[in-house]
N, C-alpha and C positions, 0 to 999 in steps of 0.2 A: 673175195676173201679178205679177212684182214690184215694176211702178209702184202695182198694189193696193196690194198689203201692204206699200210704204211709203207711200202715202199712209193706208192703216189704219194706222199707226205714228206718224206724225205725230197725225195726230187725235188716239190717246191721247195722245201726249205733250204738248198743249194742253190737253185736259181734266183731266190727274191733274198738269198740271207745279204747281198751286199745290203737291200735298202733296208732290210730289218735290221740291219747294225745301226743304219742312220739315224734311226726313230729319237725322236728325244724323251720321249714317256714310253713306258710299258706296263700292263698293267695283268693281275692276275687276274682271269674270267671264271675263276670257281667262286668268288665271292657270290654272295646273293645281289640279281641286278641293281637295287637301291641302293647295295652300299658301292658299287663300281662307280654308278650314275654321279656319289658323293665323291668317290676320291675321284673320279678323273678332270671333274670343275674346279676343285680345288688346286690338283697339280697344275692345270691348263693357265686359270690365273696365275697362278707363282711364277710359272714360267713366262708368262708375257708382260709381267712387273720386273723381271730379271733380263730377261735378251731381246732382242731386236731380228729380225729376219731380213735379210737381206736379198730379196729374190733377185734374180740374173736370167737372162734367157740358156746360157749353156750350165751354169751350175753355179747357184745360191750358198749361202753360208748364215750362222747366227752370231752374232754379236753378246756376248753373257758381260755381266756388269753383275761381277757377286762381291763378296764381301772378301773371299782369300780363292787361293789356288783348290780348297776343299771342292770334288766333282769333277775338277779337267780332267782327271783320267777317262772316266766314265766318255767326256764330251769329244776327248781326243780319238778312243777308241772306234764311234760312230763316225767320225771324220774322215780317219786318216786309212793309209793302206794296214789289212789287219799286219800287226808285228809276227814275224817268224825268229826263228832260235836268233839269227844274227841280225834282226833290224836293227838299225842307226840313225839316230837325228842329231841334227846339229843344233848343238843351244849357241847361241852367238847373243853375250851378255856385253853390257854399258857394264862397265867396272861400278861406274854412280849405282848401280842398283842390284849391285853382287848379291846384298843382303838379304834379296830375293827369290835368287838364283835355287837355292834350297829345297822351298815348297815346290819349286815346276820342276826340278831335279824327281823329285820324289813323286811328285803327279805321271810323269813321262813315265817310268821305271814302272811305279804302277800300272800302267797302262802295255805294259811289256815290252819296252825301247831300251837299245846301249844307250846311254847318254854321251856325247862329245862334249863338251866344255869348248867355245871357241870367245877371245874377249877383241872389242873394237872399241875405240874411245869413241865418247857421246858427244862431243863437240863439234859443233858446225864443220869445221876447218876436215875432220873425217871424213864427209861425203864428197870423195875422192873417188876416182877410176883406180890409185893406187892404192886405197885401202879394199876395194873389192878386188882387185888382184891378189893381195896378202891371203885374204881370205878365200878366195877358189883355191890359192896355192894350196893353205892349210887344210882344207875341206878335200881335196883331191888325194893327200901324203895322209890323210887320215881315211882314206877309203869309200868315201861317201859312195854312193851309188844312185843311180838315176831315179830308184824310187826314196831314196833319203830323202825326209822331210826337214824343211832348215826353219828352224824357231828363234824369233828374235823376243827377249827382254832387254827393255827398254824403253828410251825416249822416241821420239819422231825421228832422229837421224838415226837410231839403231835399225827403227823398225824399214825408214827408205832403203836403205845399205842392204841388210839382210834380205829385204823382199826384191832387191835389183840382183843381190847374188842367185838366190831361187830361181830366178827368170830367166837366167841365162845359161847357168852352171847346168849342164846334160840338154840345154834347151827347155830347162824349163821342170824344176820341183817342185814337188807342194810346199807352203809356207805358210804356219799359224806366226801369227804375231799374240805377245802375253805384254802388253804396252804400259809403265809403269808410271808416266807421268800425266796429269791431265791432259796437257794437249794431244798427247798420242793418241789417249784414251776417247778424243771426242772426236779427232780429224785425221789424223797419218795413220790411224791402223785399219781406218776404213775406206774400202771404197778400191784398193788395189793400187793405187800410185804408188810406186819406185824410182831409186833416181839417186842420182849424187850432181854435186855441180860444177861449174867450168868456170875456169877465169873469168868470163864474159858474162856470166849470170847464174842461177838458183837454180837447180833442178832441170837444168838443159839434155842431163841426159839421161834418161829413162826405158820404162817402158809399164802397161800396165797389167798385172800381176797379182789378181784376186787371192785371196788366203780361203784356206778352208776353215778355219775357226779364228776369230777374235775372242780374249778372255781377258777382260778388264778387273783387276783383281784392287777392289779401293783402300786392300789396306796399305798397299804401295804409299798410298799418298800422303799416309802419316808421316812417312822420313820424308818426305818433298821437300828440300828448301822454299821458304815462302818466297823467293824470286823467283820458282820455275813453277811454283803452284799460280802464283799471280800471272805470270805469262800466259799461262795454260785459260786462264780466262778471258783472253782476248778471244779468242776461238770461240767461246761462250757466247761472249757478246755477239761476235758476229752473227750466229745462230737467230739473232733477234729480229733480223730480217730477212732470213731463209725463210721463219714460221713466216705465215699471214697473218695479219693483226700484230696486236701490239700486246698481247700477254707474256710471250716471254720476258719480252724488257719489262713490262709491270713487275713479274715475279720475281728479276733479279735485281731490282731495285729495294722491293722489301723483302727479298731471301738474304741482301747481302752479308751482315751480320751473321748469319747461320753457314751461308757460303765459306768466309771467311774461317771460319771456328773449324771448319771443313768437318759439318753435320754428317756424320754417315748416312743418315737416312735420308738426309737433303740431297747430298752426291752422288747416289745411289738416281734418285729419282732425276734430278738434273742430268748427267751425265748419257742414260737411256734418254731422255728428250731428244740432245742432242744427237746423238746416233740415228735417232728415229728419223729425224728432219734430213741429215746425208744421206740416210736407206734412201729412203724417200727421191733424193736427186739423182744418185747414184743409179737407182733402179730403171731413170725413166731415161737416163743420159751417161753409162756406162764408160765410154769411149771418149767424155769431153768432146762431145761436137757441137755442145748447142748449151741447154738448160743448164748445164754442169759448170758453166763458165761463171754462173752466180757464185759459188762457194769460193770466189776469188776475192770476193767483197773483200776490202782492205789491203787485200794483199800485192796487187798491182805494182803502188807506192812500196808498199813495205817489204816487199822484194829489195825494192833498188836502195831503200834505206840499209836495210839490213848489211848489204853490198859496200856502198857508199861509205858507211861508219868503220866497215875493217868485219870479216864476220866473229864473231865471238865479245864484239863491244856491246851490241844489243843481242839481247833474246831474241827467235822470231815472236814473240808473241810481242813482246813490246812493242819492234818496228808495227806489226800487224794491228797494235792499237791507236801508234799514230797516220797509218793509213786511214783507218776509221773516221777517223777525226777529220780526215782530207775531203775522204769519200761524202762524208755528211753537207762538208762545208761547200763542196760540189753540185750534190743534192739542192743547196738553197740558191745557187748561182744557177743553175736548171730550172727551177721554179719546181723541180718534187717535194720542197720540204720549205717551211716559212723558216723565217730566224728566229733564233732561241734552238733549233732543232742541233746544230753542231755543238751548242754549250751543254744539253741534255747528254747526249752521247759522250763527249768529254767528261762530266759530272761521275757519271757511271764508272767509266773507265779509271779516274782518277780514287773515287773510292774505294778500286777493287785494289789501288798501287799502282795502278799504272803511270806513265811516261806518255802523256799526247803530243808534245810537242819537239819537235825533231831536235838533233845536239845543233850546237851550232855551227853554222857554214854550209848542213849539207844537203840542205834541202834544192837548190838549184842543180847540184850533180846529182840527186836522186830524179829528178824525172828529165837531166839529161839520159842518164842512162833508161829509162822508160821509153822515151822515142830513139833513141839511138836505132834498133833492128827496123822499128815502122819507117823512121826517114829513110832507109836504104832499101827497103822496100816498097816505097809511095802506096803506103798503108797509112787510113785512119787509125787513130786507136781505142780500140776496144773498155771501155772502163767500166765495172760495176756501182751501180748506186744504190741505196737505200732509200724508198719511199717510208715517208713520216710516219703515214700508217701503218706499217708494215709490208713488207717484200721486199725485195729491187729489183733493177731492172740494167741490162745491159746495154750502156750506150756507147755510140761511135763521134767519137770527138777528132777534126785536125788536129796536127801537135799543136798547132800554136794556140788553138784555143785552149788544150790542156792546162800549157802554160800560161796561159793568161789566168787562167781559174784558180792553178792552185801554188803557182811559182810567187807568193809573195813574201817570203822570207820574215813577216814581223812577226816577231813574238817567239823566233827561235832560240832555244838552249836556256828557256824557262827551270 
């Protein structure tokens, strides 16, 4: 009868509505089928010109790279647990990017969320065990609940900070990052690393902590100071030997002027590249056991530089471009790359503003501190390299040959 088969219809629609919430397209099937056929190629493309898919074996996520916060409701609602009369999320906002806070206020709210207001400064010196305590404290006196989802806007230390509080706070809440600077935007909002850091290094203590949604909104990057836009393109760079071959470095060689002007349509299409190229490692290397150890490229050094200088004297994106520079110079002492190959990647880096050569003095206490934990361990160390033609590759060096390669102090505090 047909009280049956809508009460069988119902039924389905109970049992599969979680995944029918997830869908990212929907589309109406009383149209005539040619014109379905025409809207759903059309929407299909937009959508895989805009996000990125992050597959995972226990639960995936998409990566959106739009133009403003216009849609996160809709994107939040498919994600997240549906809102009831008293759901609550916590916005945990960088003060630097308050100006923002507004649009996701209002996305959230649309999507049927109380909003919390919570603020954490964006400076290195933040990623503290003490400022995630401040913040449990406030999240707890503010009622959160174990299905409260905790959203960070912001930089790369808002989004570590927030997504370590997620992790742990009830054991473990959902967390969208809405990341407003580029480097967040191409490397710290993806891929689930968390973490604040310890007297003795960067990001020592963590855990990893997938988000349900990334929402890279580029109008953020209008207000970007051009020292934390410029930073944010060392990350970029890096990217050029994640891909294989050598076309990214081609493109951002003659993108850079457009780069620079910070083209929306260019930033747009750069920014998903890069995403595309970390899904891509992320997917196959989840847990940093292996492959995933590539996307360290530069950063090795530039840890310890970062360290080394006092934190908050370099950007990481700086130190990470004079990592690059090491990594390269590496490369040509390996025989991966001929000479001229470390002046080309300097070249790049310096026309984007960057900083390749370390301040002065600190380059010999930067990669003391690099072997420091291998010597007390009678561990090789692990370094990434760039091949000429593109990719790298992870090699195992003694300290001392480290130091032999890249401990030569000339040309420091250029």
């Amino acid at each position: 009868s047909s009280e049956e088969r809508t009460a069988r219809l119902q039924g389905l629609l109970r049992a599969r509505g979680r995944w029918y919430r997830r869908c990212d397209l929907r589309f109406e099937t009383t149209v005539p089928p040619e014109v379905l056929a025409e809207r759903v190629v059309e929407r299909v493309l937009a959508l895989e010109r805009t996000t990125v898919a992050v597959r995972l074996p226990a639960e995936g996520y998409r990566v959106h790279v739009e133009p403003s916060y216009g849609g996160l409701g809709d994107a939040l609602a498919r994600r997240l647990p549906p809102a009831g009369a008293a759901a609550q999320v916590a916005l945990i906002v960088d003060p630097n990017a308050a100006e923002h806070a507004a649009g996701a206020e209002a996305a959230l709210q649309g999507a049927g969320y109380a909003v919390r207001r919570f603020t954490m400064p964006g400076q290195e010196e933040a990623k503290s065990l003490e400022t995630v305590r401040q913040l449990i404290d406030a999240l707890l006196a503010a009622g959160m609940q174990r299905g409260s989802p905790v959203i960070s806007l912001g930089g790369g230390v808002t989004g570590d900070v927030a997504g370590f509080v997620a992790a742990v706070l009830h054991r473990g809440v959902p967390v969208v990052h809405l990341p407003t600077t580029l480097l967040a935007m191409v490397d710290a909002a993806v891929g689930g690393k968390t973490g604040v850091n310890h007297p003795t290094g960067k990001n020592l203590i963590g855990a990893f902590h997938q988000p349900r949604l990334v929402w890279a909104a580029l109008d953020s990057l209008r207000t970007l100071p051009d020292r934390e836009f410029r930073a944010g393109l060392a990350e970029v760079v890096k990217y050029a030997w994640i891909e294989t071959g050598t076309k990214l470095l081609a493109d951002l060689e003659r993108q850079r002027d457009a780069i620079l002007r910070r083209d929306p349509a260019c930033l747009q299409a750069l920014v998903r590249r890069c995403v595309a190229l970390k899904a891509q490692v992320v997917e196959a290397d989840a847990g940093e056991k292996g492959l995933r150890r590539i996307l360290n490229l530069g950063h090795t050094l530039g840890h310890a530089l970062e360290a080394e200088s006092g934190y908050g004297r370099l950007l990481h994106g700086e130190a990470v471009a004079m990592g690059l520079v090491a990594a390269a110079r590496l490369a040509v002492a390996l025989g991966r790359a001929r000479s001229g190959f470390p002046e080309r990647v300097a070249a790049l880096l310096e026309g984007f503003g960057l900083p390749t050569v370390p301040p002065a003095g600190i380059l010999n206490r930067a990669v003391d501190r690099v072997l420091m934990d291998k010597k007390a361990a009678g561990r090789r160390v692990a370094f990434v390299v760039p091949r000429e033609q593109g990719g790298c590759e992870i090699v195992d060096l003694e300290p001392e040959e480290l130091r032999q390669y890249i401990e030569t102090e000339r040309g420091e505090g250029r």
